[in-house]
BAKEVEX-452129 format. One record per residue: residue in one letter; residue number from 0; y, x, z of N, C-alpha, C in turn. Coordinates in nm, 2 decimals. Layout:
REM BAKEVEX-452129
+------+------+--------+--------+--------+--------+--------+--------+--------+--------+--------+
! resn ! resi !   n_py !   n_px !   n_pz !  ca_py !  ca_px !  ca_pz !   c_py !   c_px !   c_pz !
+------+------+--------+--------+--------+--------+--------+--------+--------+--------+--------+
!    a !  NUM !      Y !      X !      Z !      Y !      X !      Z !      Y !      X !      Z !
...
+------+------+--------+--------+--------+--------+--------+--------+--------+--------+--------+
This chain:
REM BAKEVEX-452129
+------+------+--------+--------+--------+--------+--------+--------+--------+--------+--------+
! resn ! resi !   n_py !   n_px !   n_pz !  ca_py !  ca_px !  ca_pz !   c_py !   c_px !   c_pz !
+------+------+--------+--------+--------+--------+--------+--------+--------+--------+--------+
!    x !    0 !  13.80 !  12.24 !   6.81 !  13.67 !  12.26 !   6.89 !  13.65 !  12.14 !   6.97 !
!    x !    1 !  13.52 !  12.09 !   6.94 !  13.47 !  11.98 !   7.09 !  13.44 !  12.01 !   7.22 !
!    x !    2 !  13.49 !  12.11 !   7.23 !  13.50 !  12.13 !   7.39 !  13.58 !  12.12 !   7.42 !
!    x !    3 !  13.68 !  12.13 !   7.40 !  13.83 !  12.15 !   7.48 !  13.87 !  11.98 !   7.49 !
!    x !    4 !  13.78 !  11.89 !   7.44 !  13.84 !  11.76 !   7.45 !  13.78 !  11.75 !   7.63 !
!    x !    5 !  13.70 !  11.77 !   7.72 !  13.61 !  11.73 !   7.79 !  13.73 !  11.83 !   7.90 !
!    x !    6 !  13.75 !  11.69 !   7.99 !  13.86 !  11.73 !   8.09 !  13.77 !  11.72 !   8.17 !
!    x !    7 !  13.83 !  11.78 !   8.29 !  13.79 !  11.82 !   8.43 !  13.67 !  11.64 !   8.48 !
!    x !    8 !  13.77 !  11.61 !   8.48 !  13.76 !  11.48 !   8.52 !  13.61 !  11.39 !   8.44 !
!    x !    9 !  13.63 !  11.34 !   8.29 !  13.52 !  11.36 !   8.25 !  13.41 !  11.39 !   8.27 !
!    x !   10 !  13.36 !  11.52 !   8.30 !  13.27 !  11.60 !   8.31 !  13.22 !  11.55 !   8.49 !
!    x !   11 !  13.33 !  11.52 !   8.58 !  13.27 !  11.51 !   8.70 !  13.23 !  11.35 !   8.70 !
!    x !   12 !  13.32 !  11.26 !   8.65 !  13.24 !  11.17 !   8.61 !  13.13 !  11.14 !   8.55 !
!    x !   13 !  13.04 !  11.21 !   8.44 !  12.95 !  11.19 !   8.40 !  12.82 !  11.23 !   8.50 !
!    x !   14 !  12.84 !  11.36 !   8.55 !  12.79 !  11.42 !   8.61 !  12.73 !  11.33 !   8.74 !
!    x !   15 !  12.86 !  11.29 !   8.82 !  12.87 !  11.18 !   8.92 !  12.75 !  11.05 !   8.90 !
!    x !   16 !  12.74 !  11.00 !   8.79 !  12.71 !  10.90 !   8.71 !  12.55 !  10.96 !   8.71 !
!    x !   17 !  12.52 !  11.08 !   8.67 !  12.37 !  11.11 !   8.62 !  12.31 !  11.12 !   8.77 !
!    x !   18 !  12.41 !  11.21 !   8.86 !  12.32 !  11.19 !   8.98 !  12.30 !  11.07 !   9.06 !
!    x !   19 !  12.41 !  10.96 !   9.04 !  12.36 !  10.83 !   9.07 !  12.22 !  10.78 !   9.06 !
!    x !   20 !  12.21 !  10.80 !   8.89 !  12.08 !  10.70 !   8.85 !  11.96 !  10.82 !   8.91 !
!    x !   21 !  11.97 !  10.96 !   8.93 !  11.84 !  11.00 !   8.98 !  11.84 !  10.94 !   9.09 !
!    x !   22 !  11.93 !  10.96 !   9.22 !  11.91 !  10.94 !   9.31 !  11.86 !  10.79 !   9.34 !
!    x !   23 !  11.91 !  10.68 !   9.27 !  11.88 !  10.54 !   9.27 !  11.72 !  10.55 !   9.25 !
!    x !   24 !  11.67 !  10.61 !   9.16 !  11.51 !  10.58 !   9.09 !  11.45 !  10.65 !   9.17 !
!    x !   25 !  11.50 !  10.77 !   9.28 !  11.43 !  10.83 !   9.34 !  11.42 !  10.70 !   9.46 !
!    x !   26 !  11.47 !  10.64 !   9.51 !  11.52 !  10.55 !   9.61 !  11.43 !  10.39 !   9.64 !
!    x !   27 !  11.50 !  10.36 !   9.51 !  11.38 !  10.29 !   9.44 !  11.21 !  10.29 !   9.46 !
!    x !   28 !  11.19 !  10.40 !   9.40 !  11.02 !  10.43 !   9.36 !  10.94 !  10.46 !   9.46 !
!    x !   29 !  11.07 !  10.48 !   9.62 !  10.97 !  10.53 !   9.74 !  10.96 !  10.38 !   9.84 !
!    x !   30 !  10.99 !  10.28 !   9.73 !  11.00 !  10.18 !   9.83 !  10.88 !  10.11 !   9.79 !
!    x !   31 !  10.80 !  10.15 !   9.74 !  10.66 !  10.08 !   9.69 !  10.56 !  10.18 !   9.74 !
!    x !   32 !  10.46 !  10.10 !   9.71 !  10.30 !  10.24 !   9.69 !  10.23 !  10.22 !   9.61 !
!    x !   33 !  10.20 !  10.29 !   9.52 !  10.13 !  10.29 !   9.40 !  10.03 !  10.21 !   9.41 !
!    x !   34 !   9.94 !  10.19 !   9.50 !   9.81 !  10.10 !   9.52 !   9.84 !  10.00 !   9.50 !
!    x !   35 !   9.96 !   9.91 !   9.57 !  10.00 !   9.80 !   9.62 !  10.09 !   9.71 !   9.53 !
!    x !   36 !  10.10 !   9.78 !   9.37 !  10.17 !   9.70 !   9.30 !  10.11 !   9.63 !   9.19 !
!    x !   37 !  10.01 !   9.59 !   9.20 !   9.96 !   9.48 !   9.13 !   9.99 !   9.36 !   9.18 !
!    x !   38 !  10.04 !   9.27 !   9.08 !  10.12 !   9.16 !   9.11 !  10.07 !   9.01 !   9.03 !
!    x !   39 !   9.95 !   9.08 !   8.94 !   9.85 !   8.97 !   8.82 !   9.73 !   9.03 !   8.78 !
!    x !   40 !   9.66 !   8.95 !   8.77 !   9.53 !   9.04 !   8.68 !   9.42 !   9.01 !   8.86 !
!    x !   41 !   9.33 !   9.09 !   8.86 !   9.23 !   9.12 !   8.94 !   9.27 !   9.23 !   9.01 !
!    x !   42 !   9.19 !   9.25 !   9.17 !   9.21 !   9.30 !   9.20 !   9.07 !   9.37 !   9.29 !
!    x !   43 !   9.08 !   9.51 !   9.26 !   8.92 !   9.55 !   9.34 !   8.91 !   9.53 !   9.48 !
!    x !   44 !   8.81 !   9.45 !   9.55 !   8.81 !   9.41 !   9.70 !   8.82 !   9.55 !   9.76 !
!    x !   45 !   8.80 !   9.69 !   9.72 !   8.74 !   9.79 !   9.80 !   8.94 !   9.82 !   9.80 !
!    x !   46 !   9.00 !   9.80 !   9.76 !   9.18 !   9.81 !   9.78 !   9.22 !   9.77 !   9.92 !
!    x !   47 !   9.10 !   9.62 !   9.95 !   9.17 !   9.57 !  10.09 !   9.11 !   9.62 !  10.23 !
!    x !   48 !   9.18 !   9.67 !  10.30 !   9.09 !   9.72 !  10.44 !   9.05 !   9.60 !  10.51 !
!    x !   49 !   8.91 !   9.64 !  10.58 !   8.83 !   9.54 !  10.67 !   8.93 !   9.53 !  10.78 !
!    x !   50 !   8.96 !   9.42 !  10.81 !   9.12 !   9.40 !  10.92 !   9.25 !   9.48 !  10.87 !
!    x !   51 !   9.26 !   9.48 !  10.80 !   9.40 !   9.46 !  10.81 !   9.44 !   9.40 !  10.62 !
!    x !   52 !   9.48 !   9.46 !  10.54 !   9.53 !   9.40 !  10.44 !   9.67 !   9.49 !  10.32 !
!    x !   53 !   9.72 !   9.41 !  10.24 !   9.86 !   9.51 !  10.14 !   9.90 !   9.35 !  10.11 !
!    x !   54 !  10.07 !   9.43 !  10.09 !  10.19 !   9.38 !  10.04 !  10.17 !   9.42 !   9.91 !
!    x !   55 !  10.17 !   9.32 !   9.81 !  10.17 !   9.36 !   9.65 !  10.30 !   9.36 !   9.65 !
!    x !   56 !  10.38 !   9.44 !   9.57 !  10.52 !   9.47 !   9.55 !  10.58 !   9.44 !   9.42 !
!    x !   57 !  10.43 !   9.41 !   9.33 !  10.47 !   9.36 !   9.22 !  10.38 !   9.18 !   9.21 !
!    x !   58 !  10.43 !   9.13 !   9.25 !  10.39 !   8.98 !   9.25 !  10.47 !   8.91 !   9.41 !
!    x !   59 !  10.35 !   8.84 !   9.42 !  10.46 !   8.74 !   9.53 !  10.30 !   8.76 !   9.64 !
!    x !   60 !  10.22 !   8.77 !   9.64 !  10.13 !   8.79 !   9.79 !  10.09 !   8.91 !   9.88 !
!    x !   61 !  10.06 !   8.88 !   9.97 !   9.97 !   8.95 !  10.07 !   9.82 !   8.90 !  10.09 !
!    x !   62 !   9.75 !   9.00 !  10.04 !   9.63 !   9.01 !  10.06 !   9.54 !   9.06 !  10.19 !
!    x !   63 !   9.48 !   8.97 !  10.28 !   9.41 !   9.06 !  10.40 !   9.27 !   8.99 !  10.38 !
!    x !   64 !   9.19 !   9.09 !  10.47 !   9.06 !   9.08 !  10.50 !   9.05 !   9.09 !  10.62 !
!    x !   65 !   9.01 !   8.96 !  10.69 !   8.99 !   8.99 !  10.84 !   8.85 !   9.05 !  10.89 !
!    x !   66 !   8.77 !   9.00 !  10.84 !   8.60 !   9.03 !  10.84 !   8.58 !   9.07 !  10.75 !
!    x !   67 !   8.47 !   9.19 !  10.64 !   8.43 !   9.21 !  10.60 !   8.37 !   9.07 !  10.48 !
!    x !   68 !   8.44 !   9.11 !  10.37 !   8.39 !   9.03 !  10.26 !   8.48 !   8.87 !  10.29 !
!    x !   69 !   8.59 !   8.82 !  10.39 !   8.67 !   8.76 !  10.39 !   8.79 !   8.77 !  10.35 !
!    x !   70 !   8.85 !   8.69 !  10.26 !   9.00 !   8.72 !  10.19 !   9.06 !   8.63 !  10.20 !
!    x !   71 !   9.21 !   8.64 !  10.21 !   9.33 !   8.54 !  10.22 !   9.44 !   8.60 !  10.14 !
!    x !   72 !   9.47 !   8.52 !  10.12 !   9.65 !   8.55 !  10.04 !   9.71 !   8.47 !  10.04 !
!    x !   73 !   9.85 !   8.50 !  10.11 !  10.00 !   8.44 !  10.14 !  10.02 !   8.49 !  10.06 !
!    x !   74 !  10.21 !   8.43 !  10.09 !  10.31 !   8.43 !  10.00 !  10.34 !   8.57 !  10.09 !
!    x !   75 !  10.44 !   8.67 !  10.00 !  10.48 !   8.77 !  10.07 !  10.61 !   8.77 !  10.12 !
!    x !   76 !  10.66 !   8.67 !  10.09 !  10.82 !   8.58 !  10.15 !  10.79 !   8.53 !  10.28 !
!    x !   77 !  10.89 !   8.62 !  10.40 !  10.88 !   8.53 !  10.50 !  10.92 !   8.39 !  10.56 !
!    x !   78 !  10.88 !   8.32 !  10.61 !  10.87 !   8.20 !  10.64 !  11.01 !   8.18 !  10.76 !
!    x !   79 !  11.09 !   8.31 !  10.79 !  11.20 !   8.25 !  10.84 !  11.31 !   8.29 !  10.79 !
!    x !   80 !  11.33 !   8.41 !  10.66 !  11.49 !   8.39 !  10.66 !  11.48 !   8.46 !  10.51 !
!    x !   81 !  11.29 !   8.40 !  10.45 !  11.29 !   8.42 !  10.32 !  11.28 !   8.62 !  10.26 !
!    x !   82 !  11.30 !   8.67 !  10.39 !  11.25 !   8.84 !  10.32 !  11.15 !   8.84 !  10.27 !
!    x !   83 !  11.07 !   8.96 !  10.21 !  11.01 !   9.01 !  10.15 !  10.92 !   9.09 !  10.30 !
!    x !   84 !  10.78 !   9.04 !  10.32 !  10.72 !   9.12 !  10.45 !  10.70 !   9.24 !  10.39 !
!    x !   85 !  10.69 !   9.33 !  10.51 !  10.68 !   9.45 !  10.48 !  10.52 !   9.54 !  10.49 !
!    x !   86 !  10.47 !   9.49 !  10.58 !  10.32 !   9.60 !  10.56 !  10.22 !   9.49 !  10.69 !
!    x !   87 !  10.12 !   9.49 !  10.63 !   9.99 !   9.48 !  10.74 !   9.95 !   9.53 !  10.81 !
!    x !   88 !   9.94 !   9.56 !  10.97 !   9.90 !   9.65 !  11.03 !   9.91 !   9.58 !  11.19 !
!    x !   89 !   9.80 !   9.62 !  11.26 !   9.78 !   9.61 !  11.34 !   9.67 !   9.42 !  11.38 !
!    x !   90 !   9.66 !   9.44 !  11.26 !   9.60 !   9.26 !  11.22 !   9.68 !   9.21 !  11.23 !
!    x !   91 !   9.81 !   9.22 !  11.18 !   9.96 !   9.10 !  11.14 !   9.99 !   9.15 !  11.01 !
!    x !   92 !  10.04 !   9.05 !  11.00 !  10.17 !   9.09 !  10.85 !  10.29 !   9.05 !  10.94 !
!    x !   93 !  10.36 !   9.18 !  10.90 !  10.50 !   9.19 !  10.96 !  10.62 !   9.24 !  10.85 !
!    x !   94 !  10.72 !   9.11 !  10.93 !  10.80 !   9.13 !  10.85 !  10.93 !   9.21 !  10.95 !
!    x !   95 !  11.00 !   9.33 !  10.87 !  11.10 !   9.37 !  10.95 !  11.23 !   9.32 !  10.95 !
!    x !   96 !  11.26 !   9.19 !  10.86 !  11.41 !   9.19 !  10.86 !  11.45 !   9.10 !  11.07 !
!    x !   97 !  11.37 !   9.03 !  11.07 !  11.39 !   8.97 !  11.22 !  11.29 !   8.99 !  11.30 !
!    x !   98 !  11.17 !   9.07 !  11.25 !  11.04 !   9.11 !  11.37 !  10.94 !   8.99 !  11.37 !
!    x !   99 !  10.97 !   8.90 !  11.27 !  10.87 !   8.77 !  11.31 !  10.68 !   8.85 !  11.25 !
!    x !  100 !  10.60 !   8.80 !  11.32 !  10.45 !   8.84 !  11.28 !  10.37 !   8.75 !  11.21 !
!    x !  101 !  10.28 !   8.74 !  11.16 !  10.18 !   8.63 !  11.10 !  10.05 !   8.70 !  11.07 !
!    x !  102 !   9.93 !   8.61 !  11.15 !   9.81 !   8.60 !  11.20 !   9.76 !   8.67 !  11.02 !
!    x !  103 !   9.66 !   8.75 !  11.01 !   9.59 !   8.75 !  10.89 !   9.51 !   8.68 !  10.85 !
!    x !  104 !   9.41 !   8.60 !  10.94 !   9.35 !   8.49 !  10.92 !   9.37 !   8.37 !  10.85 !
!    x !  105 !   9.48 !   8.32 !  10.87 !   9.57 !   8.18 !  10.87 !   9.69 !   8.20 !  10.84 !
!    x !  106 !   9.78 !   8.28 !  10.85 !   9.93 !   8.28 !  10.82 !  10.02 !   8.20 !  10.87 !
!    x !  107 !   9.95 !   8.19 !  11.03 !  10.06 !   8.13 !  11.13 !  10.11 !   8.27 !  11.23 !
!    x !  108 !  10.22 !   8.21 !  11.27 !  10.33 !   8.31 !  11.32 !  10.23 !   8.33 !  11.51 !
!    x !  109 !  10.24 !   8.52 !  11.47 !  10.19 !   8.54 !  11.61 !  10.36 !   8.57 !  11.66 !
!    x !  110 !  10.44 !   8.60 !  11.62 !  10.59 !   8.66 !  11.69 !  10.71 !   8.60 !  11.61 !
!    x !  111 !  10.79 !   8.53 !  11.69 !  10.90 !   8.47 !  11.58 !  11.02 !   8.59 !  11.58 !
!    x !  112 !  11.12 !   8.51 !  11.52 !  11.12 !   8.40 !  11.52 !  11.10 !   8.28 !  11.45 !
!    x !  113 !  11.03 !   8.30 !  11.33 !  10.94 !   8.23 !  11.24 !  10.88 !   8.11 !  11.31 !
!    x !  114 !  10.85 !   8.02 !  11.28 !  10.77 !   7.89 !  11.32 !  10.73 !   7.87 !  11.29 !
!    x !  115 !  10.74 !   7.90 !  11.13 !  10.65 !   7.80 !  11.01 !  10.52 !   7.94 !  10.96 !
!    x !  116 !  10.41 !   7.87 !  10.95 !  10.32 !   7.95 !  10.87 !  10.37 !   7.96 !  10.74 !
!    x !  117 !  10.30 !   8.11 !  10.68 !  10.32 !   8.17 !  10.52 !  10.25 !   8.06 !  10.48 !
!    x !  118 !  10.26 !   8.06 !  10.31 !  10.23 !   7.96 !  10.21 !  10.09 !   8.04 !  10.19 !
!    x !  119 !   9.97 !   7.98 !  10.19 !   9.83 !   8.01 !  10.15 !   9.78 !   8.01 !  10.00 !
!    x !  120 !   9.72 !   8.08 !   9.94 !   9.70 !   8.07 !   9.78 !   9.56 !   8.09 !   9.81 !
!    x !  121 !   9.50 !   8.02 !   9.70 !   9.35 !   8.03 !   9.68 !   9.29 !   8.17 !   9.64 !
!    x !  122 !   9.19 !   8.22 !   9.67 !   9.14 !   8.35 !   9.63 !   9.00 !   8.33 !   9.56 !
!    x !  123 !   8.99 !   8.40 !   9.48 !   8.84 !   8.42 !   9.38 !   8.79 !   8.55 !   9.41 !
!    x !  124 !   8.68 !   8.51 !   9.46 !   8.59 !   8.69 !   9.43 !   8.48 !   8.68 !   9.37 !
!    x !  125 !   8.48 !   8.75 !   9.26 !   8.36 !   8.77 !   9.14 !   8.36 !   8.93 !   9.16 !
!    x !  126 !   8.22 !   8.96 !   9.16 !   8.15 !   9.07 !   9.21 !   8.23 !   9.14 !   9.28 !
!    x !  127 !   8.31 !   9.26 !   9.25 !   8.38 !   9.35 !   9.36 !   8.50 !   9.34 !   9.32 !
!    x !  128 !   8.56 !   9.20 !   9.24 !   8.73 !   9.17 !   9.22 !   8.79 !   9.07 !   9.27 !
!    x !  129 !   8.88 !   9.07 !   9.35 !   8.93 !   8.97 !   9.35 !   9.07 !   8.86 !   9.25 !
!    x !  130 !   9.09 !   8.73 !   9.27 !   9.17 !   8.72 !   9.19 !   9.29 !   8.59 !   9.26 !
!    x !  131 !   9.41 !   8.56 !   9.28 !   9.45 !   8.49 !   9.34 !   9.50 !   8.37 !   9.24 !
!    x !  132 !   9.48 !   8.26 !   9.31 !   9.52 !   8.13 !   9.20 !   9.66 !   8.13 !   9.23 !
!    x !  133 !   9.73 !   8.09 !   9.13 !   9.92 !   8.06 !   9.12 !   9.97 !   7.91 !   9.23 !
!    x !  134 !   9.83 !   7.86 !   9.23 !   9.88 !   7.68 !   9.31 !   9.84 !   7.73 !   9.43 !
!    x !  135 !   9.92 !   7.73 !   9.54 !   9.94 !   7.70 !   9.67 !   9.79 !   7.61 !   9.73 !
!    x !  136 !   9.74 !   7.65 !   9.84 !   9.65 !   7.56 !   9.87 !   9.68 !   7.45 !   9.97 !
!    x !  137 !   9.63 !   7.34 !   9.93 !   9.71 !   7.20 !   9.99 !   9.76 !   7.14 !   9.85 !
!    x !  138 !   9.75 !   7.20 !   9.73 !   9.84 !   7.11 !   9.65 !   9.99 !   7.11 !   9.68 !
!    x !  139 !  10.05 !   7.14 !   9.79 !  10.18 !   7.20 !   9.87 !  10.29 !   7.27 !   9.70 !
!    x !  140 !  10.40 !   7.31 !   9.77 !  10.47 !   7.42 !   9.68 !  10.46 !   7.54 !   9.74 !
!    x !  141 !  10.50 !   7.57 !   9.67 !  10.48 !   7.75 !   9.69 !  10.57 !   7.76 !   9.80 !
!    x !  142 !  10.65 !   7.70 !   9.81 !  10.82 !   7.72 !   9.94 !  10.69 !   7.76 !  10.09 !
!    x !  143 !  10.77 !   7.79 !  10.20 !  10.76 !   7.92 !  10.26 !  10.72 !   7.79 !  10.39 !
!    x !  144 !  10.76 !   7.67 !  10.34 !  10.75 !   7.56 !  10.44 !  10.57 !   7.55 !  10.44 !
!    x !  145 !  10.53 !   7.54 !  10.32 !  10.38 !   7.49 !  10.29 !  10.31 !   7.57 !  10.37 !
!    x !  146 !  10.14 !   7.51 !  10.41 !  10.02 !   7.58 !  10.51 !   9.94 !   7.59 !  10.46 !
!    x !  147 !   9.81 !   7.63 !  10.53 !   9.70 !   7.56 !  10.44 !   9.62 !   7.65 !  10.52 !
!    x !  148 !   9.46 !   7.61 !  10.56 !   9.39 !   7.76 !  10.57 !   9.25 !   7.72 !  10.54 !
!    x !  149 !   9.22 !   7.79 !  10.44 !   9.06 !   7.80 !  10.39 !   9.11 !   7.99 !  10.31 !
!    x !  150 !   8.96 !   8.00 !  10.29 !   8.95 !   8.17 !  10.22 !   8.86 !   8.16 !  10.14 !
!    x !  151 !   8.84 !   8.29 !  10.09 !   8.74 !   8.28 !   9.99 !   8.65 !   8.39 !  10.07 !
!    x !  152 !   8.53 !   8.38 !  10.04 !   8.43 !   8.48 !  10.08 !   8.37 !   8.58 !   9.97 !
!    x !  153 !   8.33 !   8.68 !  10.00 !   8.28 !   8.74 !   9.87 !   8.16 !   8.71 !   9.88 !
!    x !  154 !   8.08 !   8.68 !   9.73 !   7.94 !   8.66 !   9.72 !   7.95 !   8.48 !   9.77 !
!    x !  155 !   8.02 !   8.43 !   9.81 !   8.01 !   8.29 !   9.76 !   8.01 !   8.21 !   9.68 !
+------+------+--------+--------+--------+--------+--------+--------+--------+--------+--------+
């Protein structure tokens, strides 16, 4: 019989093993938001709130609108110890691993301890999408050192 091969041990091993990977994917999946994981392609302006903005989770920027029909996009890498920012709110992009802030306007630092402004990317808006360019504005590198500040407007 094939059962009697399946020792104690075995069986809590596997078992151990299955509830790993749910618990991981459960873990995982709550660390995003469904809205906010476009990472390429276009994106609908009516996604970004008037003052404030999203952390894409699948790509590399942050998207905000400071004024109605104004858009900007950083890098989502902070500019002092290289995390990943965590959410827009309060008109900053904040990052939690050291508390540093950055302006939505510009992506210079309202709170360090960051010093360097986020890296600025070019933004496209055609009718109600937007779209972000891959080259850093300034001609710059993408690194977390680069600045830049111009935006795109909608209907420009």
């Amino acid at each position: 019989m094939a059962l009697s091969t399946f020792t104690r041990r075995s069986v809590l091993s596997v078992t151990g093993l299955a509830a790993a990977a749910v618990a991981g994917s459960s873990f995982l999946s709550s660390c995003t938001n469904p809205g906010q994981q476009t990472g390429q392609g276009s994106i609908p302006t009516s996604e970004i709130p008037v003052g404030g903005g999203i952390v894409l989770t699948k790509g590399k920027y942050v998207i905000t609108q400071p004024t109605a029909g104004q858009f900007h996009a950083f890098t989502n890498i902070c500019a002092h110890a290289g995390c990943q920012v965590a959410r827009v709110k309060d008109s900053e992009i904040q990052c939690d691993c050291h508390g540093s802030r950055y302006s939505i306007t510009d992506g210079h630092p309202t709170h360090g301890p960051a010093v360097r402004s986020l890296t600025q990317y070019p933004v496209e808006v055609t009718g109600n999408r937007l779209t972000v360019e891959p080259t850093p504005l300034g001609g710059g590198s993408a690194s977390p050192e680069a600045s830049a500040s111009a935006s795109a407007t909608a209907g420009a």
